[in-house]
N, CA, C and O atoms as a GROMACS GRO file, in nm:
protein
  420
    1UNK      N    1   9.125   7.499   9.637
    1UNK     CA    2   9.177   7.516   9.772
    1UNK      C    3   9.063   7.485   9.870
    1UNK      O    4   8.952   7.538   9.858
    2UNK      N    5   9.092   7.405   9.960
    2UNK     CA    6   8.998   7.362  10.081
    2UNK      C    7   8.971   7.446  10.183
    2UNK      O    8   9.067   7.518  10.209
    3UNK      N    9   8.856   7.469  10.264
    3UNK     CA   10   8.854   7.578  10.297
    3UNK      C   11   8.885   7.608  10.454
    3UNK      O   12   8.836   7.697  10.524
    4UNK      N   13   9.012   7.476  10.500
    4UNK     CA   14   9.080   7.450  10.592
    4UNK      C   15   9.226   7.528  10.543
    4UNK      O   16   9.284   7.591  10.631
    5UNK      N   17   9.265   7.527  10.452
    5UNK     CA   18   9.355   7.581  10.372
    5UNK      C   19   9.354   7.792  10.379
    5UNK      O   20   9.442   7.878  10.390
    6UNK      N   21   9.214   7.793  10.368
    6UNK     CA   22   9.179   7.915  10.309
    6UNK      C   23   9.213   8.020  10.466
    6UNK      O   24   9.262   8.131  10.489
    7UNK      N   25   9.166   7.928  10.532
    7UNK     CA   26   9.169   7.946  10.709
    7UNK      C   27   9.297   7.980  10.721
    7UNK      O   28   9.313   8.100  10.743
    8UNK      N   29   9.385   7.922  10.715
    8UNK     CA   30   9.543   7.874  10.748
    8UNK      C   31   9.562   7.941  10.727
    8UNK      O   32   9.601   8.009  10.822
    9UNK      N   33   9.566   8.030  10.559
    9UNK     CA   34   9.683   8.164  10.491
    9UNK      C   35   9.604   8.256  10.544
    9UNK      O   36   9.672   8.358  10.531
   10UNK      N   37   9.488   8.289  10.603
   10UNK     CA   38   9.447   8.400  10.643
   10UNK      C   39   9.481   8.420  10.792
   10UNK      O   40   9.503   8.537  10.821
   11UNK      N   41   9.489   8.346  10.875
   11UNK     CA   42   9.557   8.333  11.023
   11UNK      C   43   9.705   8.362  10.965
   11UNK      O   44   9.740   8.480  10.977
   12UNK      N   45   9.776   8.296  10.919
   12UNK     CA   46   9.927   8.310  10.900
   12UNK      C   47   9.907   8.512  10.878
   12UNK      O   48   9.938   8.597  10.962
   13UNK      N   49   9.854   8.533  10.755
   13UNK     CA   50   9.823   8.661  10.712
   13UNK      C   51   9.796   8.766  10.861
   13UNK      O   52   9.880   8.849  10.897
   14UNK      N   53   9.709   8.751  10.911
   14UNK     CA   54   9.679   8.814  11.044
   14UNK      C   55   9.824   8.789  11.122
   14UNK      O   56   9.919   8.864  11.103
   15UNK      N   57   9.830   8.693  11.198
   15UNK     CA   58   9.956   8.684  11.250
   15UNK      C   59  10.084   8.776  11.207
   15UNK      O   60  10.170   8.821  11.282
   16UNK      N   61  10.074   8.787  11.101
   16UNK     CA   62  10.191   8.855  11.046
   16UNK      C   63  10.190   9.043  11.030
   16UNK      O   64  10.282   9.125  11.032
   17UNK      N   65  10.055   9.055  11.016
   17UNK     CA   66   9.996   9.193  11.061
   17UNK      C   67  10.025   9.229  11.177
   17UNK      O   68  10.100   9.322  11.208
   18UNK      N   69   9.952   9.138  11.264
   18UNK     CA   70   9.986   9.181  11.398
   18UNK      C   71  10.131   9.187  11.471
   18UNK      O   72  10.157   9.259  11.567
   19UNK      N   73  10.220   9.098  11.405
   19UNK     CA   74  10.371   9.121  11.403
   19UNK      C   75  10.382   9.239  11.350
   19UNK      O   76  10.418   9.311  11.443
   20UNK      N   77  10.372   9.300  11.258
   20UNK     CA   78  10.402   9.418  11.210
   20UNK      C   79  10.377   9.512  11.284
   20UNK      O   80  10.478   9.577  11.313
   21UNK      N   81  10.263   9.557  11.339
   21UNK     CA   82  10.172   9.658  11.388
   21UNK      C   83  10.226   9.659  11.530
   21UNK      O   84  10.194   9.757  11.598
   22UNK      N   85  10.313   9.553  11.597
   22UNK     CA   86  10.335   9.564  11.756
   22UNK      C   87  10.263   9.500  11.805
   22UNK      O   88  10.287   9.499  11.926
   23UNK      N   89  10.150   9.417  11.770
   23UNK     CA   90  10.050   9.344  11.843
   23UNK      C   91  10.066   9.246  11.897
   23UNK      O   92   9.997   9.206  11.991
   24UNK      N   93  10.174   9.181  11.839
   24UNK     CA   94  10.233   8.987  11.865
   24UNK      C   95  10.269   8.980  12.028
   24UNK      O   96  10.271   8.877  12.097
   25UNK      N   97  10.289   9.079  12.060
   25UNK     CA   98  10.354   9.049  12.211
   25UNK      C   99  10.227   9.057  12.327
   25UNK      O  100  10.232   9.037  12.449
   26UNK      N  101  10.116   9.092  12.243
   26UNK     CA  102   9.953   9.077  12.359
   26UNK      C  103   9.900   8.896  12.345
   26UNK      O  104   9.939   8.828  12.250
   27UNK      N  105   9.852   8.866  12.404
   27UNK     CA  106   9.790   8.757  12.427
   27UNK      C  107   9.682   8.739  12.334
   27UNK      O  108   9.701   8.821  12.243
   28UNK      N  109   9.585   8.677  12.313
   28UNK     CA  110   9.504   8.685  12.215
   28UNK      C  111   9.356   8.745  12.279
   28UNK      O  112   9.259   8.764  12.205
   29UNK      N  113   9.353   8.765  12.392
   29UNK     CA  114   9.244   8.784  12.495
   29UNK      C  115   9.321   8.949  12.481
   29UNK      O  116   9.251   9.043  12.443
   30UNK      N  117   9.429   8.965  12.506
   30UNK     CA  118   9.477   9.137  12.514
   30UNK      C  119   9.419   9.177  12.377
   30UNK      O  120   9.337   9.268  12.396
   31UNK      N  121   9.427   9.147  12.254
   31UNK     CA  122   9.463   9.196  12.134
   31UNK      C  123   9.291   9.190  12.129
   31UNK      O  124   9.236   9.297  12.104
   32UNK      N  125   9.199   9.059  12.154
   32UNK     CA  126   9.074   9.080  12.155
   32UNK      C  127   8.984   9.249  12.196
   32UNK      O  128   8.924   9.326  12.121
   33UNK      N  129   9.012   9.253  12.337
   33UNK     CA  130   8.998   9.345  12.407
   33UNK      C  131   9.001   9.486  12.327
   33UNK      O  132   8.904   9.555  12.295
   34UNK      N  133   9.142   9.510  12.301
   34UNK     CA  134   9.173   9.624  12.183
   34UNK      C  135   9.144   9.645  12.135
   34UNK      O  136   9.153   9.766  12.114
   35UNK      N  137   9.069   9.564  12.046
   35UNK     CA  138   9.053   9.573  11.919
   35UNK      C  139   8.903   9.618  11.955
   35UNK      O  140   8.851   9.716  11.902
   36UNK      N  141   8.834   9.530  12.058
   36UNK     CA  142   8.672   9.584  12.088
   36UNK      C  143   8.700   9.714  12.110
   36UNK      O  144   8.651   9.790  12.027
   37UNK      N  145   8.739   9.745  12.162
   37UNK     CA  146   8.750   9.924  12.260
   37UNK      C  147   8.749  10.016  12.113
   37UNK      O  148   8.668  10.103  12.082
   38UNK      N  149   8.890   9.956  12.021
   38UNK     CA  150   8.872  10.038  11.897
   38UNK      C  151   8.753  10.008  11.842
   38UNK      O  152   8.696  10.114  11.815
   39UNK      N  153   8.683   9.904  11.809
   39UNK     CA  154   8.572   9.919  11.758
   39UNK      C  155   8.461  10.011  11.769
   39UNK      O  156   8.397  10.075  11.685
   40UNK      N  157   8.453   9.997  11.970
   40UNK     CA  158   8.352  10.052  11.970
   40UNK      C  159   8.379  10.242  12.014
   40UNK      O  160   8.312  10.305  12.096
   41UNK      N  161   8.478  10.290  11.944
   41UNK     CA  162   8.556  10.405  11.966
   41UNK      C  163   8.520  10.476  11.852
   41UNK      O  164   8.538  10.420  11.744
   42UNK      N  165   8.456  10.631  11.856
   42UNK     CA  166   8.390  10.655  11.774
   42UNK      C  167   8.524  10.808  11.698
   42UNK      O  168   8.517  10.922  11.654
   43UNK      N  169   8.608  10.721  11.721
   43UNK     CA  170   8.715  10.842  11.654
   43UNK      C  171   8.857  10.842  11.721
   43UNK      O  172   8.875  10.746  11.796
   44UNK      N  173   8.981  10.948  11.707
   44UNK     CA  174   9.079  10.940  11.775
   44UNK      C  175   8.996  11.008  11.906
   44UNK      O  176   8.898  11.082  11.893
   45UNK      N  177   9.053  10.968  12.031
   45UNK     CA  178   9.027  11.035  12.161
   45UNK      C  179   8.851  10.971  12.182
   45UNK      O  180   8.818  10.951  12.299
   46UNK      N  181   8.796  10.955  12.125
   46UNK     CA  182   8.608  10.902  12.192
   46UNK      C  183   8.688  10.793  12.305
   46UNK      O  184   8.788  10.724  12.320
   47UNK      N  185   8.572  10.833  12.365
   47UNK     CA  186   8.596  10.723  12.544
   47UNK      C  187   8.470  10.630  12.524
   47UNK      O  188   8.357  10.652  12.480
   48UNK      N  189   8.539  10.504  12.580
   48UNK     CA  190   8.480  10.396  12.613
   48UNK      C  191   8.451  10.380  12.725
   48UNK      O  192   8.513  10.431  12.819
   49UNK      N  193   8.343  10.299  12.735
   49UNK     CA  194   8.337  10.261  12.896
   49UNK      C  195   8.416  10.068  12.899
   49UNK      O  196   8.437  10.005  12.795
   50UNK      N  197   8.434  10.034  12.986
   50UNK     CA  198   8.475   9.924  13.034
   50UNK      C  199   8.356   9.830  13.013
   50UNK      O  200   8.383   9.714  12.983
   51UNK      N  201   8.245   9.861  13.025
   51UNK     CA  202   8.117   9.781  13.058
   51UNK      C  203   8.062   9.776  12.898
   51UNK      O  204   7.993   9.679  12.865
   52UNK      N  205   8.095   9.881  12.798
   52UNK     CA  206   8.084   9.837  12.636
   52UNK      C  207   8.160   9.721  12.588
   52UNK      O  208   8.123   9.619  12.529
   53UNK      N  209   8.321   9.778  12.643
   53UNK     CA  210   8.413   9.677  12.591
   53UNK      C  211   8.360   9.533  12.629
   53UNK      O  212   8.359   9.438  12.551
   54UNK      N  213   8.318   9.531  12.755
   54UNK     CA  214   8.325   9.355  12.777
   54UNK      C  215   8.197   9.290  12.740
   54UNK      O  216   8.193   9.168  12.746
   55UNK      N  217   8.054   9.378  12.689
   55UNK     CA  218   7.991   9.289  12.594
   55UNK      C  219   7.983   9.305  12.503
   55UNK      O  220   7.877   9.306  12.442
   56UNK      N  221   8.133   9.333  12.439
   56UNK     CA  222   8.113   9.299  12.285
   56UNK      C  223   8.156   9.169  12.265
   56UNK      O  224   8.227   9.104  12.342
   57UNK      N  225   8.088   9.118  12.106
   57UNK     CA  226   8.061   8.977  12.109
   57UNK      C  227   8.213   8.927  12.064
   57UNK      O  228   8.221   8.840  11.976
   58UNK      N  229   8.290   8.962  12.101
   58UNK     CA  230   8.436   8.933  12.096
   58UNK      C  231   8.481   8.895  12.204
   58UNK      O  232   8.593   8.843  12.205
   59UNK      N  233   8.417   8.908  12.311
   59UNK     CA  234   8.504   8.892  12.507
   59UNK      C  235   8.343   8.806  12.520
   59UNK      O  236   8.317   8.812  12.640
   60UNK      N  237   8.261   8.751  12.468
   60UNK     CA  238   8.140   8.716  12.532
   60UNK      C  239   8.139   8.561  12.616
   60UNK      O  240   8.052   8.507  12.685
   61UNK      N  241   8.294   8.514  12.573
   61UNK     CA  242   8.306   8.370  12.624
   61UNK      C  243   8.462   8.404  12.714
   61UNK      O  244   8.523   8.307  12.760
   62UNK      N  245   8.526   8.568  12.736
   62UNK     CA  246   8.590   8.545  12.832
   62UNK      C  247   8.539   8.585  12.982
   62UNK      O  248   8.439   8.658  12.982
   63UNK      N  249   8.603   8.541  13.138
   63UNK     CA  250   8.568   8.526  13.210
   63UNK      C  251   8.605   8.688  13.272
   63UNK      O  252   8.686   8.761  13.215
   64UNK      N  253   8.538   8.724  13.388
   64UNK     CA  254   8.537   8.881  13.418
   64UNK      C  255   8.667   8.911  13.448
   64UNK      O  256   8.722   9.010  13.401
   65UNK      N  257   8.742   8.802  13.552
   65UNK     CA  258   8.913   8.831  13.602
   65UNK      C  259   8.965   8.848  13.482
   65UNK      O  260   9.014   8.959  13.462
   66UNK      N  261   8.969   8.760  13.384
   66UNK     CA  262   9.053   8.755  13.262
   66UNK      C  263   9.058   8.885  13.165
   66UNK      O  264   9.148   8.920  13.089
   67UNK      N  265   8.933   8.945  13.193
   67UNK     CA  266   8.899   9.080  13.091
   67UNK      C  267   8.976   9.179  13.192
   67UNK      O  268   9.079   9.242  13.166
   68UNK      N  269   8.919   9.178  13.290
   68UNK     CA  270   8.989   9.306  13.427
   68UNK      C  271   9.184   9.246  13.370
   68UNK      O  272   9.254   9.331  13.315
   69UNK      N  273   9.222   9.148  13.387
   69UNK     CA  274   9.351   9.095  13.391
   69UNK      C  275   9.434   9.218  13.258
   69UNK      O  276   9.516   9.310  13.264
   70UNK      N  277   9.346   9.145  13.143
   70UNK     CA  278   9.355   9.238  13.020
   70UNK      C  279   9.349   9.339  13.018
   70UNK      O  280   9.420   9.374  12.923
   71UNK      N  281   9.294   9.445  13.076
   71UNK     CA  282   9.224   9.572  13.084
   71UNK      C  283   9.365   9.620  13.154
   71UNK      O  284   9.434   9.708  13.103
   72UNK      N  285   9.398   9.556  13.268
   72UNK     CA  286   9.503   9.611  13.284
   72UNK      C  287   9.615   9.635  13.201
   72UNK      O  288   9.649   9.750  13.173
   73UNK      N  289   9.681   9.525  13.156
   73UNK     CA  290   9.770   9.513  13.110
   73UNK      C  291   9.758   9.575  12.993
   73UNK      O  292   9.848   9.658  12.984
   74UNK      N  293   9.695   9.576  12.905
   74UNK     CA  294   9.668   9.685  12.797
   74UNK      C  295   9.680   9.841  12.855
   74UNK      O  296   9.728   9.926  12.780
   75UNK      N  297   9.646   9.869  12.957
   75UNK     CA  298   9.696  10.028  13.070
   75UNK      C  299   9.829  10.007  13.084
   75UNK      O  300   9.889  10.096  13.025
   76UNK      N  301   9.867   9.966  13.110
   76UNK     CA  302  10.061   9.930  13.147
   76UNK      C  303  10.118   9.907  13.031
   76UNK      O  304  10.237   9.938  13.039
   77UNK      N  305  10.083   9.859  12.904
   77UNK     CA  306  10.134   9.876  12.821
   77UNK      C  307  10.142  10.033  12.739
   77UNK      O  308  10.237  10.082  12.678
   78UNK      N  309  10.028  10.079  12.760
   78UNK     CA  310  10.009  10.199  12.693
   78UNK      C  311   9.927  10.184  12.586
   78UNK      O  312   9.968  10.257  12.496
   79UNK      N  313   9.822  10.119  12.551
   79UNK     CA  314   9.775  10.112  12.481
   79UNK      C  315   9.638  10.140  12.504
   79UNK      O  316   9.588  10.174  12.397
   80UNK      N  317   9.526  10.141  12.624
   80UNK     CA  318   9.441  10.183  12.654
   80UNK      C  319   9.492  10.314  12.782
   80UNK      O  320   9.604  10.306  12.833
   81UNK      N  321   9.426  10.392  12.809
   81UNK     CA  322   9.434  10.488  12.928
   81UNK      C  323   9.294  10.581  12.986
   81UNK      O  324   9.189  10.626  12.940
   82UNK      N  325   9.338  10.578  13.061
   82UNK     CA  326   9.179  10.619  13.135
   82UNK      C  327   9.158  10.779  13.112
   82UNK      O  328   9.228  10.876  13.139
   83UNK      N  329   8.976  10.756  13.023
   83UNK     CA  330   8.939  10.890  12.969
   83UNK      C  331   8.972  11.005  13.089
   83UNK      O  332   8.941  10.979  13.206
   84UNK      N  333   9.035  11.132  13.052
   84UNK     CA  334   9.048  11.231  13.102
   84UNK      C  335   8.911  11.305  13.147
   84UNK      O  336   8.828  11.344  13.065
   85UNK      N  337   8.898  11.318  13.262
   85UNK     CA  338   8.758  11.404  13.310
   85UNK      C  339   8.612  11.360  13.304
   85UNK      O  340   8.506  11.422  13.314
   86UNK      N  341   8.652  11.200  13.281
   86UNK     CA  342   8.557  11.135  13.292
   86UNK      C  343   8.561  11.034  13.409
   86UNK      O  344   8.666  10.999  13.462
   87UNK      N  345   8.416  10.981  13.452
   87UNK     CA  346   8.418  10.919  13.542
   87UNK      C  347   8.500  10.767  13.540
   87UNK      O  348   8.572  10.730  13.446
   88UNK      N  349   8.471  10.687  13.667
   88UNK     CA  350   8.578  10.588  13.649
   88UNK      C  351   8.523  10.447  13.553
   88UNK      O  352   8.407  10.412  13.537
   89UNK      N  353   8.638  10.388  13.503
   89UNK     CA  354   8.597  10.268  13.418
   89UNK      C  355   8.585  10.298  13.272
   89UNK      O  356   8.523  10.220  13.200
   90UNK      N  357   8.640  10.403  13.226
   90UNK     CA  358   8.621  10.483  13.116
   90UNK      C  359   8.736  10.535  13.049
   90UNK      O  360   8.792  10.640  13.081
   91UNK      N  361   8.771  10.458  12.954
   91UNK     CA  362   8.905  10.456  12.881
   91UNK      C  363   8.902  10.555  12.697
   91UNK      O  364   8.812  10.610  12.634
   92UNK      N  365   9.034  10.536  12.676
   92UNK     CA  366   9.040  10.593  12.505
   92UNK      C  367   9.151  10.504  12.477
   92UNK      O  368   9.249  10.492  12.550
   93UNK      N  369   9.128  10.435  12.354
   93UNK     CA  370   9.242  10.407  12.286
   93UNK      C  371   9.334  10.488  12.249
   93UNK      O  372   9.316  10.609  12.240
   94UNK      N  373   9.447  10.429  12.224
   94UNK     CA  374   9.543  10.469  12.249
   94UNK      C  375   9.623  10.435  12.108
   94UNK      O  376   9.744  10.412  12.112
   95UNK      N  377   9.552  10.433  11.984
   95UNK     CA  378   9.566  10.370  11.852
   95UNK      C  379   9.734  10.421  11.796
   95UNK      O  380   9.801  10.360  11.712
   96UNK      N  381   9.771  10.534  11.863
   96UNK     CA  382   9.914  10.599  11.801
   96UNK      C  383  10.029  10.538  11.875
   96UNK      O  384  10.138  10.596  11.872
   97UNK      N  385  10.015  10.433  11.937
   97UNK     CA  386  10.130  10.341  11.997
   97UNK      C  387  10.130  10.229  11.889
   97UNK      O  388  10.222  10.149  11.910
   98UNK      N  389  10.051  10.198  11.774
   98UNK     CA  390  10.095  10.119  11.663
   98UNK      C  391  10.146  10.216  11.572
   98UNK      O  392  10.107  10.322  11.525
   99UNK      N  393  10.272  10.125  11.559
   99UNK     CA  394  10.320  10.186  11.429
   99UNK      C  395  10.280  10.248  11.334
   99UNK      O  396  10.217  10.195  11.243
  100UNK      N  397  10.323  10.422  11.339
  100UNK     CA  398  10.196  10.533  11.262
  100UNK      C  399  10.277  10.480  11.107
  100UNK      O  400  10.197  10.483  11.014
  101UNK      N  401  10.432  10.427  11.063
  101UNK     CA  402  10.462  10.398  10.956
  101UNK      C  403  10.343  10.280  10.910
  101UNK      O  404  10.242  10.310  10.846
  102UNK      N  405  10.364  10.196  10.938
  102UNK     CA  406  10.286  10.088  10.892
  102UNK      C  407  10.125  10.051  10.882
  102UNK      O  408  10.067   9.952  10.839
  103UNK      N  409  10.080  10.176  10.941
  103UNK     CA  410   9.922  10.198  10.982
  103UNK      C  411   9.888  10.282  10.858
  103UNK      O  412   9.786  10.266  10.791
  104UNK      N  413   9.989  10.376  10.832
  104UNK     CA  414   9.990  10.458  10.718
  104UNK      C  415  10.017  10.385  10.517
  104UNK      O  416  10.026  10.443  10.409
  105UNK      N  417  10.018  10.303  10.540
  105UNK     CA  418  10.041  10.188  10.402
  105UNK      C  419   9.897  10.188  10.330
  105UNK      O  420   9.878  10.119  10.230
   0.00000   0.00000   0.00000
């Protein structure tokens, strides 16, 4: 197998995760974003700041509107929300809006 091939079933593979999980309907810049915040989220409820999320080396080639754009819309979706009692720019994932069935596999 070529390793243009190997690429392909593993994107198809992802793609199809992220169909599962609720993710397919974010942009690929939304789902980026997310996924940094969970990364750099040190548990259920740990707060992020905004200014971690956007230099991680996952957003390092998107532009500042486009991340703010994202940032929102990940808030309106329900999937990020702004840390409680913390100052501003400072979020928690919001990891229990994916499917707790399918997270649980």
């Amino acid at each position: 197998m070529d390793k243009l091939t190997s690429i392909f079933q593993l994107r198809e593979m992802l793609s199809q995760l992220e169909h599962d999980v609720g993710l397919d309907t974010l942009s690929r810049i939304e789902r980026d974003v997310l996924l940094a915040a969970h990364s750099l989220s040190e548990g259920t409820g740990a707060v992020v700041s905004s200014e971690q999320i956007r230099a991680h080396p996952l957003l390092t080639s998107v532009t500042q509107a486009t991340f703010y754009r994202a940032m929102r819309r990940l808030l309106n979706c329900g999937f990020l929300e702004r840390a409680d009692g913390s100052r501003a720019k400072t979020y928690t994932v919001r990891s229990d809006r994916i499917d707790p069935e399918l997270t649980s596999r």
